[in-house]
Structure formats: C-alpha cells, structure tokens
C-alpha positions in Angstrom: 4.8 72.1 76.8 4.1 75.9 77.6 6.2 78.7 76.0 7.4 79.6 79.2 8.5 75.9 80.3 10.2 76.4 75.9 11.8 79.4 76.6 13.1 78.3 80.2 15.0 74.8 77.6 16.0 77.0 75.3 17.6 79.4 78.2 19.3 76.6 79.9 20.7 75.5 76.3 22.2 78.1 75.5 23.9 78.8 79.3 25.2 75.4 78.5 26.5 75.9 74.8 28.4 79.3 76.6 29.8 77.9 79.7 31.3 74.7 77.3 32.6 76.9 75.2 34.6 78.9 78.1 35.5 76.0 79.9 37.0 74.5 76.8 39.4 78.1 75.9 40.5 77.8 79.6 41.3 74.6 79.3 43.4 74.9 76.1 45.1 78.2 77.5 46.0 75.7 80.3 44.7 77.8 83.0 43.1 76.7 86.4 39.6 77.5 87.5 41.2 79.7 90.6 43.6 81.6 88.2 41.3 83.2 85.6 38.5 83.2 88.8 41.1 85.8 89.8 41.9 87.7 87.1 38.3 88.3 86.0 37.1 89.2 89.9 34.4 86.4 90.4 34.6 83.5 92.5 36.0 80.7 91.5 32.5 78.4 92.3 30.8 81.5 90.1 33.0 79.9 87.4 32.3 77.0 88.0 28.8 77.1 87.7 29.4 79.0 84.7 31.1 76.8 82.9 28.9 74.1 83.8 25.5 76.4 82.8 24.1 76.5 86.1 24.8 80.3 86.2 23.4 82.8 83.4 26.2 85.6 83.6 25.9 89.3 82.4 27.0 90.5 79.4 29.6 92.8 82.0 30.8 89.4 83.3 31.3 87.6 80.4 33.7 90.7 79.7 35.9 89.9 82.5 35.8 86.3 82.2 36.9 86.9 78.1 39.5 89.5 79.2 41.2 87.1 81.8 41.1 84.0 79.3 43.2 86.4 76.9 40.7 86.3 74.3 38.6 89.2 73.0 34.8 88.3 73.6 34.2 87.4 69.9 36.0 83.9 71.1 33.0 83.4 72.9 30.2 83.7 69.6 28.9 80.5 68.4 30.2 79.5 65.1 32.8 78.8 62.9 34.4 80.1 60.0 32.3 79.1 56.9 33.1 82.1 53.9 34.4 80.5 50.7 36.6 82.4 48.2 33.7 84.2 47.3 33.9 86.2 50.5 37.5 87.6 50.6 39.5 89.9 48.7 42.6 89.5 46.4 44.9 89.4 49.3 42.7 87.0 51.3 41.1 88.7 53.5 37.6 87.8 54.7 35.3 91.3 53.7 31.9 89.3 53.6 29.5 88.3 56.1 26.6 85.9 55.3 23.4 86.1 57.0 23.6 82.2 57.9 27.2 82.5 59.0 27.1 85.4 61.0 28.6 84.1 64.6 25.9 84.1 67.5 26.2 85.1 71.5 23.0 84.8 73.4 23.8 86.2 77.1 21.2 84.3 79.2 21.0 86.8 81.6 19.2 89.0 79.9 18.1 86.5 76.8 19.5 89.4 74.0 21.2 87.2 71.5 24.1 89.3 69.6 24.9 88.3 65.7 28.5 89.7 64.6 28.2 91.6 61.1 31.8 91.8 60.4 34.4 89.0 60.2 36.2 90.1 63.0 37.3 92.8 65.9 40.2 93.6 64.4 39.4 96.4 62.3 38.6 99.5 64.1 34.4 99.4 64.6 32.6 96.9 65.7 29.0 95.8 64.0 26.4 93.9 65.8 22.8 92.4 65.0 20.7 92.2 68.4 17.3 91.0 69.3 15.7 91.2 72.4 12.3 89.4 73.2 9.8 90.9 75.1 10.5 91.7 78.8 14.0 91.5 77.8 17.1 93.0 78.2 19.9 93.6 80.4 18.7 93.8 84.0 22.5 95.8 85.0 24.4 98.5 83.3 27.8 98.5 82.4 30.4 101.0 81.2 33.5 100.8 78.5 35.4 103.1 76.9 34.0 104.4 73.4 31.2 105.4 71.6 28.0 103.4 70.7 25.3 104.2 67.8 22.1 101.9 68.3 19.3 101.7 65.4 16.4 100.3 66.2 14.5 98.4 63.1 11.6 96.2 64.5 10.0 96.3 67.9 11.2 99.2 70.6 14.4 99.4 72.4 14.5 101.2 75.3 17.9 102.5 76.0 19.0 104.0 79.5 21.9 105.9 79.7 23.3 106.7 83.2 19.2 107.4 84.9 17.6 108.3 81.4 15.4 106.2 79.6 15.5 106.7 75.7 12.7 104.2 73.9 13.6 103.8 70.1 11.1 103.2 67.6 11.7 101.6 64.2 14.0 104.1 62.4 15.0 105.8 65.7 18.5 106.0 66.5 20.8 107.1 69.4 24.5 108.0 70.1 26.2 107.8 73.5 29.6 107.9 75.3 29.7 104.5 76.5 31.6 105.6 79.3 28.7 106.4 80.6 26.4 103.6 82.6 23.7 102.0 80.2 21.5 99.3 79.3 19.4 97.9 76.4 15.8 96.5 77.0 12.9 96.0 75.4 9.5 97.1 77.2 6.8 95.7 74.6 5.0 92.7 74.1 6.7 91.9 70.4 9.9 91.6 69.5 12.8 93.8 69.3 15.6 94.2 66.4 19.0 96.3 66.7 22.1 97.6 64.5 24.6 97.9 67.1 27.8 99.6 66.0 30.4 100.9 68.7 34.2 102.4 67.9 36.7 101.0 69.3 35.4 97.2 69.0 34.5 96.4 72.5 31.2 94.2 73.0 
C-alpha cells in the first residue's frame, strides 16, 4: 500500500471517529438532524454526511456544529478522562496533563491534529499541541474573538493573518488579534509542531 493510499485510511478514520462522536452528543441532547442543521447554518444532508464521515469539515464548521450541540468544542477531542490522584490538587481538581492522556482532534480537512494541554476550557486560556504534516493546513480562514500566541518547535508554520503570510521557524513565535482572518499551514516537506495558546478559550 502507498503512503498516499495510508494517509487517504487514516483520513477517512478519523472523519469517521469525529462524525460518530457528533452524531452520538446530538443524539443524547435529543436533537434532530434538521434542528442543530439550523442552528449551526449548514444543511442538514452536510450533517449528515458529517456524521456519517463522508464529509471532512473545517475546523470553522466544527465550531458551529459544537456551538449548536450546546457543547464547547473540547466535547468533540478524542479521549477520556484517565488522571489518577496523582494529577489533582487537595480540593480535587485535575491540574495535570499526561502526555499519553492529553485528548486528541484531528480536523480532516486540513489533516492538523490538535492535542489539549490543559484538563479543560474552563479556566481562562486555552493550551493546545498541533502538528501539521507536510502540505498541510487549513485551506479557509476563520475569525473569533481573542488573542492567539503560536510557537513553532519543529518543522515551519506558516501563519496568514488577514493577506499576510508569516513563516515560523523553530523558536519563532507570533501574536495576533484573532479577530482578524487567519490560517495555519505548513509549506515544507517535514513535519510541523505547535504550542498554540489563545485567551479566552476558544478553539
């Protein structure tokens, strides 16, 4: 089997693994394909094939389908709950994150896969491990309210804000109003890492 025919699985998998998992919080919310169709804008057959994994939505779209579910888009990371007593404070309160239990979102669309860093989006910044493999990256900006530091550590991340490319070498670092249209890619041939950290919590 060729990479591409491995990569093309491992895409479809993981559109699979998402739409489950959406179809399954809609379905416990006890909302109707139409309904939350509605509410996050789409087409209820774009839902459809999303839940199904026929359909690789954007990162923006997952947004809207998370918003009209109820549920902030963490829902939507792969993974459960796994800390022992190890990992939270006196008062019981998960502070640690574990490199094997850090939850997972891979967005097919644009094949970055997002690691969460922090136990939650409750506090008031949000903390995310990204990788991007090559020619990858989100293909459509988007816009939210807050501000976003990226820190590039392995690879190059190139980083268009509104019509202005920034590329990020290892090291490199770059803060914008996220208000402001942008999109994360990665032009080389290796692979790219990420610290991702944005105030308020918004991915």
């Amino acid at each position: 089997m060729t990479s591409a025919a491995t990569s093309a699985d491992s895409d479809a998998d993981d559109a699979a693994a998402l739409g489950g998992r959406i179809r399954e919080l809609r379905k416990r919310a006890g909302l109707t394909l139409d309904s939350v169709a509605d509410a996050a804008q789409i087409s209820a057959s774009l839902l459809s094939r999303v839940e199904r994994g026929v359909a690789q939505p954007s990162l923006p779209t997952l947004r809207t389908i998370a918003r009209a579910l109820g549920v902030p888009i963490a829902a939507l990371f792969e993974g459960e709950d796994r800390s022992t007593a190890n990992e939270h404070d006196v008062a019981g309160r998960r502070l640690v994150v574990r490199h094997a239990d850090r939850r997972r979102l891979k967005v097919p669309d644009s094949r970055i896969q997002y690691e969460l860093m922090i136990p939650d989006l409750d506090g008031a910044v949000e903390v995310i491990w990204g990788v991007i493999p090559p020619g990858g990256g989100a293909t459509r900006p988007s816009s939210h309210p807050g501000e976003e530091v990226v820190v590039a550590f392995t690879g190059h991340v190139a980083v268009v804000v509104d019509d202005e490319e920034f590329l990020l070498a290892a090291g490199d670092s770059i803060r914008f109003d996220r208000s402001r249209l942008h999109r994360l890619h990665n032009p080389r041939a290796t692979v790219a890492e990420f610290l991702l950290i944005v105030a308020p919590p918004s991915i």
